[in-house]
C-alpha positions as CSV (number, residue, x, y, z in Angstrom):
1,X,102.9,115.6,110.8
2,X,101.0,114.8,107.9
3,X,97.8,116.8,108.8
4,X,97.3,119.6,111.3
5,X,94.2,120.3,113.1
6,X,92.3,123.3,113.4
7,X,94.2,124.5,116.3
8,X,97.3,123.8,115.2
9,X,97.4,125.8,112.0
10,X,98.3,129.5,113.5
11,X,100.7,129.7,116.4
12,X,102.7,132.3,118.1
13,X,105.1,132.4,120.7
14,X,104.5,135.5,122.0
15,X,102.2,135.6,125.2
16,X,98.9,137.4,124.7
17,X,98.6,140.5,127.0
18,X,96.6,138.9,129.9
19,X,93.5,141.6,131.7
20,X,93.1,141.0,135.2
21,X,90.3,143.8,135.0
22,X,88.3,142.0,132.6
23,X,85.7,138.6,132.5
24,X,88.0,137.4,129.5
25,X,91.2,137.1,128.7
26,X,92.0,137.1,132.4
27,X,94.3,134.1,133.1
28,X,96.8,132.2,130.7
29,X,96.8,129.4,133.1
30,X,94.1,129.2,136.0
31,X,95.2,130.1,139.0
32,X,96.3,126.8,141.4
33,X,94.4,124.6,143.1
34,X,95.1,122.1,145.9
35,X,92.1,119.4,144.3
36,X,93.8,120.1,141.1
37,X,94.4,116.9,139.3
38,X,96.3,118.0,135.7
39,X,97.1,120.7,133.3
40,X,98.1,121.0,130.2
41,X,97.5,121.9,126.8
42,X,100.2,124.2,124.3
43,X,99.9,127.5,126.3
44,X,101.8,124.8,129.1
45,X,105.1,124.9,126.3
46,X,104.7,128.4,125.4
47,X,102.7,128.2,122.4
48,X,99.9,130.4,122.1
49,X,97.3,132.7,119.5
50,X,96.3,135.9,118.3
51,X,94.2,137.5,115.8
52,X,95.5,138.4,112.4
53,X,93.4,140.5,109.6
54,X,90.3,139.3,108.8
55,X,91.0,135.9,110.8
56,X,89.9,137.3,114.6
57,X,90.8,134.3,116.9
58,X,88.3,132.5,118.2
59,X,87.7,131.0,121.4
60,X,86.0,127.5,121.9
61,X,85.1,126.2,125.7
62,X,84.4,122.8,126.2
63,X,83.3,121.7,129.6
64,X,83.4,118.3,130.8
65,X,82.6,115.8,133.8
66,X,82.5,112.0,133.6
67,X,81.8,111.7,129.9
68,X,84.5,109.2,128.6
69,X,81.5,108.2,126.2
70,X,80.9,111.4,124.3
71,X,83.6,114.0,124.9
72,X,86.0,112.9,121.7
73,X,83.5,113.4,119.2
74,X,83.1,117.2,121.1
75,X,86.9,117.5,120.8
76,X,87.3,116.1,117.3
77,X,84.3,118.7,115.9
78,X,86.4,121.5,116.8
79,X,89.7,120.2,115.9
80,X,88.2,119.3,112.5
81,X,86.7,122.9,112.2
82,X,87.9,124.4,108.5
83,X,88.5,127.8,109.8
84,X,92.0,127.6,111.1
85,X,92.6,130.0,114.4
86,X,91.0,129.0,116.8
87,X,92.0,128.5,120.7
88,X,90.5,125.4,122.1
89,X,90.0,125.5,126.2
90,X,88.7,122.3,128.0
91,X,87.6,122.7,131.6
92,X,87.5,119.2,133.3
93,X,85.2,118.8,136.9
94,X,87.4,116.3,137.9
95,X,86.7,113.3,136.0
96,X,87.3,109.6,137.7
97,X,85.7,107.7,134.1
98,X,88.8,108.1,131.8
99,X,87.7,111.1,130.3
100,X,91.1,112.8,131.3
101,X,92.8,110.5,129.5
102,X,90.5,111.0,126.3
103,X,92.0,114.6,126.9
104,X,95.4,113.9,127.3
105,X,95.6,112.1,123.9
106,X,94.6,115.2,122.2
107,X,96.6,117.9,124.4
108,X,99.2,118.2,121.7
109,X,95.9,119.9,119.5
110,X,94.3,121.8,122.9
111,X,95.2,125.5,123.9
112,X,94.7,124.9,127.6
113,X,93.0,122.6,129.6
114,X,92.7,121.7,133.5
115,X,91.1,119.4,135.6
116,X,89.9,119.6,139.0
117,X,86.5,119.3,141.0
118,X,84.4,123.1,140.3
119,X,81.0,123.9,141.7
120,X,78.7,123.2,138.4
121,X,78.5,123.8,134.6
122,X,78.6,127.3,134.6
123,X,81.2,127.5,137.3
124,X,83.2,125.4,135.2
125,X,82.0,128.1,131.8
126,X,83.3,130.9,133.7
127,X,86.3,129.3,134.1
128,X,86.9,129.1,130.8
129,X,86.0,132.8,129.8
130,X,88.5,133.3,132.3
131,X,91.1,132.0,129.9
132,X,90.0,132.7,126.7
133,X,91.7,135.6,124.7
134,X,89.8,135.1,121.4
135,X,87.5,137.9,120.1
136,X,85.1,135.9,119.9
137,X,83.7,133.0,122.2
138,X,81.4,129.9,121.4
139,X,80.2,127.0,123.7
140,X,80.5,123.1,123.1
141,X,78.9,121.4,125.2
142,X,80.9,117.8,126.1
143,X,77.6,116.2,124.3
144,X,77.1,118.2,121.2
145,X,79.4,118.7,118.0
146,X,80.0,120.7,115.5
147,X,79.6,120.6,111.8
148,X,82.7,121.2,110.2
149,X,82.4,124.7,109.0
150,X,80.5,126.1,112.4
151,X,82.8,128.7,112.4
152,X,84.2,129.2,109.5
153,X,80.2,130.1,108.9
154,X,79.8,132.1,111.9
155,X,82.7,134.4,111.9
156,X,81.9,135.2,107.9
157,X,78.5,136.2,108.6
158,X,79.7,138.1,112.1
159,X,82.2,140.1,109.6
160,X,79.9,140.4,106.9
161,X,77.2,142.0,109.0
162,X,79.2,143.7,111.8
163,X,77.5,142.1,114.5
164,X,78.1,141.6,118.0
165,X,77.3,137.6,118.3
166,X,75.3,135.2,116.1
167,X,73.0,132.3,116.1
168,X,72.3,129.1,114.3
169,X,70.1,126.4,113.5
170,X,70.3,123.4,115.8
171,X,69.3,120.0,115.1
172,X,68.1,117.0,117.4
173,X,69.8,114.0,116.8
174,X,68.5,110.7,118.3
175,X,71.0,107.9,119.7
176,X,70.9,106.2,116.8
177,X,71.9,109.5,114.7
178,X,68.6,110.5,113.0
179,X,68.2,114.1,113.1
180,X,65.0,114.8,115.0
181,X,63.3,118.4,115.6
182,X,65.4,121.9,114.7
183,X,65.9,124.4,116.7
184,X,65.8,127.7,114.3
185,X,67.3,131.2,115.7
186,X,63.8,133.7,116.5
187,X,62.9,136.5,118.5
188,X,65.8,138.7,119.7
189,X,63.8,141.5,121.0
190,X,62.4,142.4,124.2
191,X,60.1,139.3,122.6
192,X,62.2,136.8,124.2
193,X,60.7,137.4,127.4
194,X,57.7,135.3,126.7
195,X,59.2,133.3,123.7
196,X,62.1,132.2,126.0
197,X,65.2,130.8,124.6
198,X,66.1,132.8,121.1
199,X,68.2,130.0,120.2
200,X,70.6,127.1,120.8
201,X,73.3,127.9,123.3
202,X,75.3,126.0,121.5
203,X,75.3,127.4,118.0
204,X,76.1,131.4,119.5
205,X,79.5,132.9,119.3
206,X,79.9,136.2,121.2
207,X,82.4,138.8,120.9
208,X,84.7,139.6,124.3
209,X,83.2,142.6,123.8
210,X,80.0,141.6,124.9
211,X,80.7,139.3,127.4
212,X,83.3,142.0,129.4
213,X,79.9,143.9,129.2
214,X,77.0,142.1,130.3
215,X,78.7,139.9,133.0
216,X,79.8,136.1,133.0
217,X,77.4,133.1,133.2
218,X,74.6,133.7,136.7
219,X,76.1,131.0,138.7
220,X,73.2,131.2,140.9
221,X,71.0,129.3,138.3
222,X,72.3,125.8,137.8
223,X,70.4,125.0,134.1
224,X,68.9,128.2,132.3
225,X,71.8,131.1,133.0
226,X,72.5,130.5,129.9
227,X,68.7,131.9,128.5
228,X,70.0,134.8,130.9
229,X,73.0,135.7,129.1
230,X,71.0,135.8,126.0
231,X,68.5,138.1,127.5
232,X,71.1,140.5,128.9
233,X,72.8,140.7,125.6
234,X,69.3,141.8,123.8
235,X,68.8,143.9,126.5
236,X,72.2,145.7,126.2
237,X,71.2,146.3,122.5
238,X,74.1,144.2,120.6
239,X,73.7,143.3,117.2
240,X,72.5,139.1,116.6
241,X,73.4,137.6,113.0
242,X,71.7,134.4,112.1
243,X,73.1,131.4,110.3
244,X,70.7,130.1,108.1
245,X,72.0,126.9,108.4
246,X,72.4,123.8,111.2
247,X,75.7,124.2,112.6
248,X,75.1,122.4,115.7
249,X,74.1,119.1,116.6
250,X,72.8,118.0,120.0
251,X,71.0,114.9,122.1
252,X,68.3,115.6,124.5
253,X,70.2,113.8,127.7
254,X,71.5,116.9,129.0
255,X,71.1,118.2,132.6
256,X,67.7,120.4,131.6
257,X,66.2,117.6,129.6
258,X,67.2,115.4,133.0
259,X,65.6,117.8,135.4
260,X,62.3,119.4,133.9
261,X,61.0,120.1,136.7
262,X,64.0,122.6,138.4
263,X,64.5,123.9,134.4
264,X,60.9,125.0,134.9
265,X,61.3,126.8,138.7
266,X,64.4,128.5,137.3
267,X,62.8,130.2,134.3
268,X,60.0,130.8,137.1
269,X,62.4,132.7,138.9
270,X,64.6,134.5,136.0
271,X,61.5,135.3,134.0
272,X,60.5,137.2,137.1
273,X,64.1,138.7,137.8
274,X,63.6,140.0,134.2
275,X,60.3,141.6,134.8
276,X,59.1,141.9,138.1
277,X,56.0,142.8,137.0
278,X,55.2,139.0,136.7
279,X,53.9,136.8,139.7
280,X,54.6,133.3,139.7
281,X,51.1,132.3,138.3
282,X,52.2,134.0,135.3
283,X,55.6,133.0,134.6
284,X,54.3,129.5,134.7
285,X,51.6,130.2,131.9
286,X,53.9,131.8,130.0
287,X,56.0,128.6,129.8
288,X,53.6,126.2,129.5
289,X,52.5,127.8,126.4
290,X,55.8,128.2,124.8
291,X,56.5,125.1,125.2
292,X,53.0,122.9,124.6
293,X,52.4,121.6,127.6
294,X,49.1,121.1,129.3
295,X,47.1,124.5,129.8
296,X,44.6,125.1,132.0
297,X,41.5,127.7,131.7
298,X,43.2,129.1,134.6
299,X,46.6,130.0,132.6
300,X,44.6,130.8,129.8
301,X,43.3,134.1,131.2
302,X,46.6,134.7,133.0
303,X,48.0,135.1,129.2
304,X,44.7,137.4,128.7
305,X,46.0,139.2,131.3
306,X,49.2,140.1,130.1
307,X,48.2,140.9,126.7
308,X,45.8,143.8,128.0
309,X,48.5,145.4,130.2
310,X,49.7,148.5,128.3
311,X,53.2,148.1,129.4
312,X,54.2,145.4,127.1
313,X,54.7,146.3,123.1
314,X,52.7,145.4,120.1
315,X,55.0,142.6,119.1
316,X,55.2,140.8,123.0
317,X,51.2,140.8,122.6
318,X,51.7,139.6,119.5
319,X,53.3,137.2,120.2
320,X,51.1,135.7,122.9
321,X,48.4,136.0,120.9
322,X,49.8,134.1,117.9
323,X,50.9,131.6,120.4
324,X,46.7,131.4,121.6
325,X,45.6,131.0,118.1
326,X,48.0,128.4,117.2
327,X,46.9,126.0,120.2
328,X,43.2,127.1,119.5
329,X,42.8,128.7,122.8
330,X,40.8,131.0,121.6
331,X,37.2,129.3,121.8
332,X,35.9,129.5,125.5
333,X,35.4,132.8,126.7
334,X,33.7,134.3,123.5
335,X,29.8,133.5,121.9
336,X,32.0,132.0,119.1
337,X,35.3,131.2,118.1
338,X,35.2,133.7,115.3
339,X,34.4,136.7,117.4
340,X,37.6,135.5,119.8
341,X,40.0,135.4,116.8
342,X,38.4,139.0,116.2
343,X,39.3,140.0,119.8
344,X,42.9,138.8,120.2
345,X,43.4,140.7,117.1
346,X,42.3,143.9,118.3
347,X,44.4,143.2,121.4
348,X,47.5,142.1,119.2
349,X,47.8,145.1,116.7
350,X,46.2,148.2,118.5
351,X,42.9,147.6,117.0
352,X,43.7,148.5,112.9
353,X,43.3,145.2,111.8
354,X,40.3,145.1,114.0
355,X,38.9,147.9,112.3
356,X,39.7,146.9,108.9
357,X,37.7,143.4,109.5
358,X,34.4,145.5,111.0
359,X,34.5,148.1,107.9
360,X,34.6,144.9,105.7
361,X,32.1,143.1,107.5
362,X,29.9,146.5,107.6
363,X,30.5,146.3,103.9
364,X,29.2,142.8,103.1
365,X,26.2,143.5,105.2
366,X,25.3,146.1,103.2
């Protein structure tokens, strides 16, 4: 052929060294199933990957479930990627809308791929972690793409800085393909707890490594496991590069953006799995600030709350503090605004800037 995709570019014929013992790398071919409805894909005829120096093998999982409309410009984003070994895995729920057959067409190009009914999108992710044998792993999402050099990008900086997994900028992109807001990489530290998501799902690649560590995807949640990977990967200490750069490119119709309401009882619940320190009241607050929505005097002293508590560190009451001052929160409880701002700094940084400001103040008196 003329041109050769991504995943076409570095083949072997020798079978990777499956681990039964591990989350990844487990399988070659997922074990059968009676609802199974096709397989396929060049691990089928013996063709398979490996790592080589300085080229690690990456792993891309695509997962997929009556998207006919969408899922080729998913699978075309990786097949188009410049960096040229990569293992493509596509985990089908079953699809009845022609999206198998969108698959099919490209199986000559995909590593593995099977289709058959699974219990929900991070069922279906597992499944796929299952089977990948890359050193590194990244998530595509059947309605998101990739700019062309995602990983190429990625895996330089992940070499370049020894780190564990990385992070990108991710941009909205309306229907008719005006990018919209950006989603920019911040916050992994124990910060993340109130921030919430330190970045796009999407735009992460993470080695094996860290995944035969912290555990697959929480099948228990059905939207915001994937916040609780993140947070078990800062909380196991791994090393985060950032991308400076948009990477990945995503619309807002997807299943949390559908279902606002459960997204928000789910972080309810995992924010206090994380810390159970944090009653219901307060979980809520905590989101509704992060995210802008409507806050009530009520939640405003619940954030109060948790910015006196000594257990937390300078930069998670920082961080709530900032988050006050931004959405001028700050004027009711106080004689005046100023002497609040003065407050919540005290509170934020231990009291020195709060001490610097009196002693200048003392100053100007004088």
């Amino acid at each position: 052929m003329s041109y050769v995709y991504s995943t076409q570019k570095k083949i072997s014929y020798a079978a990777p060294i499956i681990n039964p013992d591990k989350i990844c790398g487990k399988f070659l071919r997922y074990p059968y199933s009676a609802s199974r409805m096709a397989e396929g894909g060049m691990r089928i005829n013996g063709i398979y990957k490996s790592s080589s120096i300085n080229k690690p093998l990456v792993s891309i999982i695509t997962v997929v479930f009556n998207r006919v409309d969408k899922l080729e410009r998913a699978l075309k984003a990786v097949l188009n990627q410049t960096y040229d070994n990569i293992e493509y895995i596509v985990i089908d729920g079953g699809s009845t809308d022609g999206t198998l057959d969108i698959i099919k067409r490209y199986e000559n190009a995909i590593d593995y791929y099977v289709s058959e009914p699974d219990s929900g999108i991070y069922n279906a992710m597992n499944k796929g972690l299952e089977l990948a044998t890359g050193e590194f792993i990244g998530i595509l999402n059947s309605d998101d793409w990739f700019g062309p050099e995602a990983v190429e990008l990625s895996i330089n900086k992940l070499q370049e800085t020894n780190s564990d997994y990385s992070s990108a900028i991710s941009t909205y992109m309306n229907a008719d393909g005006v990018a919209g807001f950006v989603f920019t990489p911040r916050y992994f530290s124990n910060v993340a707890l109130f921030s919430l998501q330190p970045c796009g799902h999407g735009t992460m690649f993470i080695s094996a490594k860290c995944i035969n560590a912290v555990g697959n995807y929480d099948e228990n949640y059905q939207i915001v496991s994937d916040f609780k990977l993140q947070m078990q990967l800062i909380q196991h200490q791994f090393r985060n590069c950032v991308i400076p750069k948009t990477i990945h490119y995503f619309e807002t119709d997807g299943i949390s953006t559908r279902r606002l309401e459960q997204t928000i009882e789910e972080l309810i619940k995992l924010l206090q799995e994380l810390d159970n320190r944090l009653s219901k009241s307060e979980t809520q607050a905590i989101i509704y600030l992060t995210w802008g929505m409507p806050f009530s005097l009520d939640q405003y002293r619940e954030i109060e709350t948790l910015i006196k508590r000594p257990y937390y560190t300078k930069e998670q009451k920082a961080y709530l503090t900032n988050a006050l001052l931004e959405k001028g929160l700050v004027k009711s409880a106080l004689r005046s605004p100023f002497c609040r701002v003065l407050e919540y700094i005290k509170l934020a940084n231990n009291g020195e800037y709060y001490r610097f400001l009196r002693r200048c103040f003392s100053l100007i008196k004088q």
